[in-house]
Structures are given as structure tokens and as C-alpha cells.
C-alpha positions in Angstrom: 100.8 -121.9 132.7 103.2 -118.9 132.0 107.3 -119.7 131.7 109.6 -117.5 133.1 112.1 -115.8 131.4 115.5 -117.5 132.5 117.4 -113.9 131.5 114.8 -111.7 134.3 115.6 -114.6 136.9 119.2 -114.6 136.5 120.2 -111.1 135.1 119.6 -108.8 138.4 121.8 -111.9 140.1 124.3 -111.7 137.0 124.6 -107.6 137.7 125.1 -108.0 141.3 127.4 -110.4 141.1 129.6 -108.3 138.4 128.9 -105.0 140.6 130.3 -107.3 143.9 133.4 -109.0 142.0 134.1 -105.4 140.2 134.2 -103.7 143.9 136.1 -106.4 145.2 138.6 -106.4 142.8 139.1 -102.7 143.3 139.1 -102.7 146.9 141.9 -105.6 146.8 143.8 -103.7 144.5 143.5 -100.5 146.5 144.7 -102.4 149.6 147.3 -103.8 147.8 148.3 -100.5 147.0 147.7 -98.9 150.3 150.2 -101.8 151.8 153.0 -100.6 148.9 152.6 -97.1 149.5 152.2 -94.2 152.0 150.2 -91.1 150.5 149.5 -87.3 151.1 148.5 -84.2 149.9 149.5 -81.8 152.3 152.8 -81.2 150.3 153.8 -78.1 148.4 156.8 -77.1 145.7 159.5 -75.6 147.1 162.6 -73.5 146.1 164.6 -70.5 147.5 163.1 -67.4 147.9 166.3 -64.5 147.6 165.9 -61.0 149.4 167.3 -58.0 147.4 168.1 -55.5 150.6 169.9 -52.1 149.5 173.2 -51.8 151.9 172.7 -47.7 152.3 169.7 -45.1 152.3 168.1 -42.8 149.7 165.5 -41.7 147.2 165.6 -44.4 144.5 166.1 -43.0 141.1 165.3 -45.8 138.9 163.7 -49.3 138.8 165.1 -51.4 135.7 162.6 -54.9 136.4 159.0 -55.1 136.5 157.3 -57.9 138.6 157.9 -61.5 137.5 160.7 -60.3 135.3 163.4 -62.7 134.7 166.9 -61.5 136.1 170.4 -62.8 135.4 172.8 -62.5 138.4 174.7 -59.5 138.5 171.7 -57.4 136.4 171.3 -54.3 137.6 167.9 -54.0 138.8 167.7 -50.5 140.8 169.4 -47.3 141.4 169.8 -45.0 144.3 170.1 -41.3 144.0 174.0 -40.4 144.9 174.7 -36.8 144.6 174.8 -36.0 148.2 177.3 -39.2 148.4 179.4 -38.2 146.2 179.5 -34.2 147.4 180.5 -35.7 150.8 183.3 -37.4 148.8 184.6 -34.5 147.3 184.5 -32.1 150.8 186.5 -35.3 152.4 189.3 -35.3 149.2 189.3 -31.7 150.2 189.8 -32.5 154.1 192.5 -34.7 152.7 194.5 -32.6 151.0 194.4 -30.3 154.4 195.7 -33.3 156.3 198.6 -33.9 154.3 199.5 -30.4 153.9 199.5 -30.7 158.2 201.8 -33.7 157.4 204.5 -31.6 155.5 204.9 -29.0 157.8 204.7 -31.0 160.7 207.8 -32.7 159.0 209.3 -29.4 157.8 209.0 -28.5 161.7 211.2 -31.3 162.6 213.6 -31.0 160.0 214.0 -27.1 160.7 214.6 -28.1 164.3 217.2 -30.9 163.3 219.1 -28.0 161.4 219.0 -25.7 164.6 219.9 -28.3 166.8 223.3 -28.8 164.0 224.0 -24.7 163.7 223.9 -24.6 167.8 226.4 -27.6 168.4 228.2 -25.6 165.8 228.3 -22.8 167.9 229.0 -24.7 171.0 231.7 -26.5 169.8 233.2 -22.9 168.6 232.5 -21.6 171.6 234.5 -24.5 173.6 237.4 -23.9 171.7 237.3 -20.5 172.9 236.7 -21.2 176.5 239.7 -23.4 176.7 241.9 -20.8 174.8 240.7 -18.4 177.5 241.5 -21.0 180.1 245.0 -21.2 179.4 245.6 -17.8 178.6 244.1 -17.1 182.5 246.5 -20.2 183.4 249.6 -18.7 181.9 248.5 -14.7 183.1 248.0 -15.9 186.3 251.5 -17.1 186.5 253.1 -14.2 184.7 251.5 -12.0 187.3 253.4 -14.3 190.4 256.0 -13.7 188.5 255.8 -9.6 188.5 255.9 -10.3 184.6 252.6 -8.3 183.4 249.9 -6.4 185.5 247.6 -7.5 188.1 245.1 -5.9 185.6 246.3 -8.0 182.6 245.5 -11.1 184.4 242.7 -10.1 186.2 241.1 -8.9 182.2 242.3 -12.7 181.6 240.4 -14.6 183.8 237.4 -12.3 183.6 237.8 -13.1 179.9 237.7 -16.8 180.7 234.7 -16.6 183.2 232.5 -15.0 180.1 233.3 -17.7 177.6 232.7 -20.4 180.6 229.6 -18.7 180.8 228.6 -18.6 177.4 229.3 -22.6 176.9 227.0 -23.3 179.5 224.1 -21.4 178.2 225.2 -22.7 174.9 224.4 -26.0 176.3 221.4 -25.2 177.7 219.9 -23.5 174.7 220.7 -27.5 173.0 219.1 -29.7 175.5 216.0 -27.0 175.3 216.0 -27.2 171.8 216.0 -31.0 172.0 213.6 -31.6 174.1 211.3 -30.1 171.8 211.8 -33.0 169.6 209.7 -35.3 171.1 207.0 -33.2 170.8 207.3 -31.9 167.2 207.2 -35.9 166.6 204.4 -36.9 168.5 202.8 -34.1 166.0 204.0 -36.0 163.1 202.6 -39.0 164.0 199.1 -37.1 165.1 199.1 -35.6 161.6 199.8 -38.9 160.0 197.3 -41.0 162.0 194.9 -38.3 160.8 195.6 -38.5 157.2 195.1 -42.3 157.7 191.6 -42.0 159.1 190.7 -39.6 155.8 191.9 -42.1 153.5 190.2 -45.1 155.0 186.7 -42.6 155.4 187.4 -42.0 151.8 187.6 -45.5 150.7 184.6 -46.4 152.8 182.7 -43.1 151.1 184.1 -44.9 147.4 182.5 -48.2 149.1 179.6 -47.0 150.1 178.7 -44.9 146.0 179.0 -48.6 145.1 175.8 -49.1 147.2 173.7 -47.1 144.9 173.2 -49.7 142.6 171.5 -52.5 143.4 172.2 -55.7 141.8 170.7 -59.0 141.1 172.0 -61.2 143.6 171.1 -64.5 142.1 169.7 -65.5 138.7 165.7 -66.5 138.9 162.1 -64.8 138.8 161.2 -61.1 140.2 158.3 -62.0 142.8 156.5 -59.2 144.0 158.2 -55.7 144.3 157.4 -53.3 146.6 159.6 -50.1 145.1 159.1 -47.8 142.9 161.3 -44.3 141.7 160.7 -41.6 144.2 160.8 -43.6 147.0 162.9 -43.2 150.3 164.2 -46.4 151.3 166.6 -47.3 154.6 169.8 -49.5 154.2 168.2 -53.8 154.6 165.0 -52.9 153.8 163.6 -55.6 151.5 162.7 -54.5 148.5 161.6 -57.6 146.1 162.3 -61.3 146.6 164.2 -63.2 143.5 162.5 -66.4 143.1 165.3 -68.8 142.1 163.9 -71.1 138.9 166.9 -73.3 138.4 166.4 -75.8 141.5 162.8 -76.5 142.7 162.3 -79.8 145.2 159.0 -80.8 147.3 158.1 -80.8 151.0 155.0 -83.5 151.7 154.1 -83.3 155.6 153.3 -87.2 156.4 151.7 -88.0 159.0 153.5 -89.2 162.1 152.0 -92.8 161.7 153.2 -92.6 158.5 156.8 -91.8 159.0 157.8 -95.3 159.9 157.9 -96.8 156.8 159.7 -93.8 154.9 163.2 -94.2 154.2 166.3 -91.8 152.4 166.2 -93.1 148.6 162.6 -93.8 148.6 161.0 -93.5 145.3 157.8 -91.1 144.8 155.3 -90.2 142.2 154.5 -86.6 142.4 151.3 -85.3 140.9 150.3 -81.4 140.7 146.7 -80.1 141.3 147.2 -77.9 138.7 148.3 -80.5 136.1 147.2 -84.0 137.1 147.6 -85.7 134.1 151.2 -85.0 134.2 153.2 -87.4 136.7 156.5 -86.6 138.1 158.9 -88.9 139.6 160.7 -88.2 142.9 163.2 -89.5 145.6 163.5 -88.9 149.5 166.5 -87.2 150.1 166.0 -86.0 153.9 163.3 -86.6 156.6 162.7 -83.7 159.5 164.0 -84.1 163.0 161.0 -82.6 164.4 157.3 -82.2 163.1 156.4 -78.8 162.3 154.6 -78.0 164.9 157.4 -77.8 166.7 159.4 -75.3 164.7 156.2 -73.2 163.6 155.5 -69.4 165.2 153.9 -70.4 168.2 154.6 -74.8 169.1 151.9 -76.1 171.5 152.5 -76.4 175.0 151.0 -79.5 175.9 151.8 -79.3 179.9 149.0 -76.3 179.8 146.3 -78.5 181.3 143.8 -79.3 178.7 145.9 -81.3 176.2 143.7 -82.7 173.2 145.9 -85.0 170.8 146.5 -84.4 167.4 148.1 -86.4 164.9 151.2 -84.7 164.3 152.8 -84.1 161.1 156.9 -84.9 159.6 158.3 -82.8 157.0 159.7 -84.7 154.0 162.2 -83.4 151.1 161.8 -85.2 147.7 164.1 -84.8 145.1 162.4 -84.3 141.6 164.0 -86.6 139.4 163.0 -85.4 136.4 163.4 -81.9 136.9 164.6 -80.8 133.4 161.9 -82.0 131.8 159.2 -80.3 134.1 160.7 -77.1 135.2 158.2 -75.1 132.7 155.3 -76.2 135.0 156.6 -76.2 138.5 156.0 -72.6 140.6 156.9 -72.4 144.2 154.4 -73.2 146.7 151.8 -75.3 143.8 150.1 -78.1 145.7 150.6 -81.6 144.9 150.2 -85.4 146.2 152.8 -87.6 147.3 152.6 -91.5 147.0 155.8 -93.1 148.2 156.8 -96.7 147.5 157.5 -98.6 150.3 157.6 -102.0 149.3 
């Protein structure tokens, strides 16, 4: 009678029992796992995106960056064309000089009047002194003549004599208080004239402001993204023009699952592990958690009192902190995919 090999009856048993044991322990493990930690890989790297906008209009003359060209802040990175600005400068120098030569005579006007105004009060004063001589000369004729003492015609050439004077006061003062009244309005010149010298000198600082404008400068230190200028061009004041992609500061956003969001909390550790380099593991920390799932502030949030409502597992933006940022910034780029396992134990 034939003996059975003990190692064909017991080896398939052997093999299934390792392959049972082997999936066991890898199943407990990954349960143990699953209860210590909340995963997902619907999360991207993200940093801040910075649009250069030119603040007037023109044909550009130059562009000094090519795309994906680092930048320092402050670098200039375009030029406008600015000979028409700078013609329109000079004709409004020009206009100033006319204003302020409207300012001088205006106050030469005033200060010729003042003088007339003096030389007639002069005059008038002159000319009272005279009128009261005549006045009592009349006075003292007039009693002479009572008196038999001189002609009727010496006192009537008297008081005639007196009349004329009294006459000539009293246009005198006339000829003042018409001169005077002109005053007001040789002022109210002035002050035009100076209100419009003003307005050239604040057009003329804003003209000096705005030749500033032609060159374009880096407003923050990072990467050139994707420009969409070139010389030649006409372009209109705020419209963008490239995008400066910051590459000091870069953090993640993992969108967890509303089930999920539970058992997150601020200061949570994270391992953070890019598609494009998985053998390279990043450590992380929760540093904010979304007050509303990003359906609600996308384009177009659902409307779920529309009448055929179908539920969907929403989703919660996260911000991690990359902890070891220093040491990885050479292989992060904004918007690389990546998965998120948070420690929640």
C-alpha cells in the first residue's frame, strides 16, 4: 500500500493558513490605522497667485521677464511707451506759466487800483481844504456886502466860487466810492486766477504721477506664471498682464469629506505625500478648517429646494501647514496633487 507524503497533505493547509493569517494581519493593521487616521486625496498645493495690472494705457515698449522667470520685488519687469505723456506734461508747464502770469497782473490790477484809490483821497482831501476856504471867504463876503463894504458882485463871485468847489468835493467822492467798489471785483479775479494756477499744479503732479505708470514693477518677489504681453502691444490701465507666483510660502488644501470633518481638529498632525514624488513624505499641521463646504462658495452652489434633490456627500476645505517647508520648497509647485492622512488618535 502506497504512504502519503505528510508535506502534500499538510503544505496547501500550511499556505492557506500563512495566506489567511498574512491578510488578517494586514487587514487589522489597516483598521487600526483607519481608526487613527482620516485620509484623502482630493487635496492640492497651494500659494498666492499675484496679478501684475498696469495703472494707465499704451503701447508697451519693452518686456524685461520671460515666462517662469524668477522676479525680485521691485524689478522692473515692463515698460510703457510715454512720449505722448510726457508732451502733455510739457503743453500743461506751458499752460502753467500762462496762469501765473494771469496771477501777477491780476495782482498788479489791484495794487494799481489801491494807488488810485490813495492819489484820489489825495485830491479829495485837497479839494476839501479848498471848499471850506471858499466857504468862509462866501461867509465873510456875504457879510461885507450887508455891510455896503465890497460889491454885490464880489460876493456874489464868492459864493459862486464856493458852490464849484462844493461841487467838485462831491464828485470827488463819488469818483472814490466808484473806484472802490471795483475792488471786490479785481479780487474775486485774484482768487479765480489763483484757484486756477492751483488746478495746473495739482494736473501737473497728477501728469508727473501718472509718467511713473509707465514702468511696471514687480509687485512681490516669486515665479513669472504665464505672460500674456509682448512689445507692441496696446494694453488698457488693470488689465492683467502676468500672474507672480509667490515661492516663499506654499501650504495645502485637502477637501475631507463631511463625515470626515468630525474628528479633525486645529493642531492636528498630517503626513503629506505628492503624486509626483511619493517616496518623499512631508509633515503637516491643521491650522484652519472651512466654515462652509465648497460647494457652497463655488460659481454656481446647488439649490437643493429645486425639486429633485439627489444627496451628495459634501466636501470641507482644510488648511495644513507644511512643517517642514524649508527643506521641501524645491519640489513643491502650486496646484501639485497630493494625499492627506491626518492623525486623529
Amino acid at each position: 500500500m502506497e504512504t502519503k507524503n505528510p508535506i502534500k497533505t499538510y503544505l496547501p493547509r500550511i499556505i492557506l493558513f500563512c495566506v489567511l493569517a498574512v491578510g488578517l494581519y494586514l487587514g487589522y493593521t489597516k483598521y487600526q490605522y483607519a481608526q487613527a487616521h482620516e485620509d484623502t486625496d482630493n487635496a492640492q498645493v497651494e500659494t498666492y497667485f499675484v496679478p501684475v495690472l498696469p495703472r494707465m494705457a499704451g503701447y508697451v515698449k519693452a518686456v524685461n521677464v520671460k515666462d517662469y522667470d524668477v522676479v525680485k520685488k521691485g524689478e522692473l519687469i515692463l515698460e510703457i511707451d510715454s512720449d505722448e505723456a510726457k508732451l502733455a506734461l510739457d503743453e500743461m508747464e506751458a499752460d502753467l506759466l500762462q496762469a501765473q502770469t494771469d496771477v501777477e497782473n491780476a495782482k498788479a490790477n489791484i495794487s494799481n487800483l489801491s494807488m488810485t484809490i490813495k492819489s484820489n483821497e489825495a485830491n479829495l482831501k485837497a479839494n476839501y481844504l479848498r471848499k471850506e476856504k471858499a466857504r468862509k471867504d462866501a461867509d465873510r463876503d456875504a457879510a461885507l456886502v450887508s455891510e455896503n463894504a465890497i460889491t454885490r458882485k464880489q460876493g456874489d463871485d464868492s459864493k459862486s466860487a464856493y458852490e464849484v468847489l462844493s461841487a467838485q468835493y462831491d464828485a470827488g467822492l463819488a469818483d472814490i466810492s466808484a473806484t472802490k467798489s471795483r475792488m471786490p471785483i479785481l479780487q474775486a479775479a485774484l482768487h479765480k486766477s489763483e484757484a486756477t494756477l492751483a488746478i495746473k499744479r495739482v494736473k501737473i503732479e497728477q501728469q508727473k504721477l501718472k509718467l511713473t505708470y509707465s514702468k511696471v514693477h514687480a509687485p512681490s518677489s516669486g515665479r513669472i506664471g504665464k505672460k500674456s504681453v509682448e512689445a507692441g502691444q496696446f494694453i488698457q490701465a488693470g488689465q492683467p498682464l502676468m500672474t507672480i507666483v509667490q515661492d516663499s510660502t506654499y501650504w495645502v488644501v485637502a477637501n475631507f469629506k463631511e463625515t470626515q470633518v468630525s474628528r479633525l481638529k486645529i493642531g492636528g498632525e498630517a503626513e503629506l505625500k505628492l503624486d509626483a514624488y511619493p517616496n518623499r513624505i512631508l509633515k503637516g499641521r491643521i491650522i484652519s478648517i472651512s466654515e462652509s463646504t465648497g460647494a457652497k462658495t463655488s460659481l454656481l452652489p446647488p439649490d437643493n429646494a429645486s425639486g429633485n434633490f439627489v444627496k451628495v456627500t459634501q466636501r470641507v476645505p482644510v488648511k495644513i501647514e507644511i512643517l517642514d517647508l524649508a527643506q521641501n520648497k524645491d519640489i513643491l509647485r502650486a496646484g501639485l496633487s497630493l494625499e492627506v492622512s491626518v492623525d486623529v488618535k
